[in-house]
N, C-alpha and C positions, 0 to 999 in steps of 0.2 A: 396395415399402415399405422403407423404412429401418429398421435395427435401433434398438431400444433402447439408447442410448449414457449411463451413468452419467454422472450431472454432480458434479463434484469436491468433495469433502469433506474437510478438513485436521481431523484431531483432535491439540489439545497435551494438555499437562496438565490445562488448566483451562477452555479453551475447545474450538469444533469454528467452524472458520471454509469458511464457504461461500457460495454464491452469495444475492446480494439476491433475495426473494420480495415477492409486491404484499402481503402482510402485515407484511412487517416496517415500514412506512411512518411511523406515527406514533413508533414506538420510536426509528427511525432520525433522525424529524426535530426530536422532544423533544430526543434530547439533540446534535444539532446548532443548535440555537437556545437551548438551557443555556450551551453550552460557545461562544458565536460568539464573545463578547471575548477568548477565550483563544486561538482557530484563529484570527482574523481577521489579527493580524502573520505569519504563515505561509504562508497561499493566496490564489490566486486571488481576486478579486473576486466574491460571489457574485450570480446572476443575479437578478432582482428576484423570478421565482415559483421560488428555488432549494427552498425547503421544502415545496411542494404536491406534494399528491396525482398532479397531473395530470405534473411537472417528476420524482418520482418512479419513477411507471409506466415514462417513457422510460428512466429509469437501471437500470432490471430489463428490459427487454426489450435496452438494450445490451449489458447486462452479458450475458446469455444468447446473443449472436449473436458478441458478441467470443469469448469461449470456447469457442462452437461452431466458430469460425473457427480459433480456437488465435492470434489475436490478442492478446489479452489474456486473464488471472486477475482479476475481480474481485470481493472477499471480504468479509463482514462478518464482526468478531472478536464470535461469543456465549458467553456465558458459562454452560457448562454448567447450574452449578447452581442459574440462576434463568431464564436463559434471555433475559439482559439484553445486549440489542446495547452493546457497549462502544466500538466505532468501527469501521473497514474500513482494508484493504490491497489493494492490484490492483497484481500485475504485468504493466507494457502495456507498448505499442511492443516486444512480441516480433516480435523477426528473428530468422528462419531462414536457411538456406543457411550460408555461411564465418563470419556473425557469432555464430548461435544464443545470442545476447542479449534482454535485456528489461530493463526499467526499473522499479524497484521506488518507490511510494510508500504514505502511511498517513495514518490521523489517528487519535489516541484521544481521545473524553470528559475532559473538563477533570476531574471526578470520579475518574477510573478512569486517571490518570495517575500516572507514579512509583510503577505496582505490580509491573513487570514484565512486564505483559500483551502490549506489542509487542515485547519482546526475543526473548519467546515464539513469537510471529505471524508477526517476521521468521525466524527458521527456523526455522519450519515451512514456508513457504512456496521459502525457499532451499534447503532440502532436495528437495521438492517439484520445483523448476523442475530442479533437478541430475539427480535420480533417478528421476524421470517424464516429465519433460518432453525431457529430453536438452540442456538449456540451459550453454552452459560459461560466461557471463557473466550476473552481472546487478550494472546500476547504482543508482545513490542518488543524488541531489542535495537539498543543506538552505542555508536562507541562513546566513553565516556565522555570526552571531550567533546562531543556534538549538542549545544547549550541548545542551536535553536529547536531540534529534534525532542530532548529532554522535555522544551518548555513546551513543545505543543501536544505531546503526549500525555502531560502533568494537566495542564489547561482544557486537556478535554475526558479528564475524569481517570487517566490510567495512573495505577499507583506503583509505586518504586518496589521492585522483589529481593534485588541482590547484584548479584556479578556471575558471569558467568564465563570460566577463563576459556581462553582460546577457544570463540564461538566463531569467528566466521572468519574467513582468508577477505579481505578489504584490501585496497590496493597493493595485493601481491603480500601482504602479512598475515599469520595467523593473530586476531586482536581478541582482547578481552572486551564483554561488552555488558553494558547495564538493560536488565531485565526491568519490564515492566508490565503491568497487565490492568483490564479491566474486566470488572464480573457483572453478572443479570443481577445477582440479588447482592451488591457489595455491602456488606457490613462493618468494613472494615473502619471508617474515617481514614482522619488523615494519616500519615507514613510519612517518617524522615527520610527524606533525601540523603543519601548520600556519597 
């Protein structure tokens, strides 16, 4: 029998960001279909049953096997004091070995935006992957145009890398998109934006 293995819990300020549970469902898909005209220039294409129950379940039983794997982190940001899913973060496409990298992305509630909730999120979670995980990189990518994305990535210590063209299909386009990253031991200073 296998030991009892805690599964990860991030506590900030104001939230405790942890793994999706089959409860959290309708909270998580309210306000994912509040906020859709707002996330829609941002992501992926959603899949036709991305909101159901059933579409869901599989996003919780992934999320709990990536983790187990040490695959991936993937979080929902709650809100302490009502216990209001505000959005999620997952640190994936963690590599181990010479890269001990991962790939940071997010969304928040169209609502719960420009509060500082994912400034928050992001490190804690950057803290997190540095001084539990043993991770010496982790990246960001946001399409250019995305200011508010840019400034909370910049705002929580990620520095600017480059371009990177046609990185990801976002609403149904292949787009070019701006790299960014953050390191354990950064030496870098500042970096022009641009």
């Amino acid at each position: 029998m296998l030991p009892f293995r805690r599964r990860p819990k991030l506590e900030t300020e104001r939230m405790t960001l942890r793994l999706p549970q089959h409860g959290d469902w309708r909270g998580w898909a309210d306000l994912r279909q509040e906020s859709a005209e707002f996330l829609t220039p941002w992501e992926p294409v959603w899949s036709a049953d991305h909101l159901t129950r059933r579409a869901f379940t599989n996003r919780v039983y992934w999320a709990q096997r990536a983790e187990a794997q040490g695959t991936a982190l993937p979080l929902l940001l709650i809100r302490r004091e009502d216990q209001q899913i505000l959005g999620a973060i997952t640190l994936d496409n963690i590599r181990r070995g010479p890269a001990q990298a991962g790939t940071l992305g997010y969304w928040v509630g169209e609502r719960f935006s420009r509060r500082g909730y994912m400034r928050e999120a992001i490190l804690a979670v950057v803290h997190h992957a540095f001084t539990s995980m043993d991770l010496s990189r982790i990246e960001a990518a946001c399409l250019p145009e995305n200011v508010a994305s840019r400034g909370v990535l910049e705002k929580s210590g990620f520095k600017y890398e480059g371009v990177a063209q046609s990185y990801l299909q976002i609403n149904g386009r292949w787009r070019n998109h701006v790299l960014y990253a953050a390191l354990r031991m950064d030496r870098r200073g500042k970096t022009a934006v641009g």
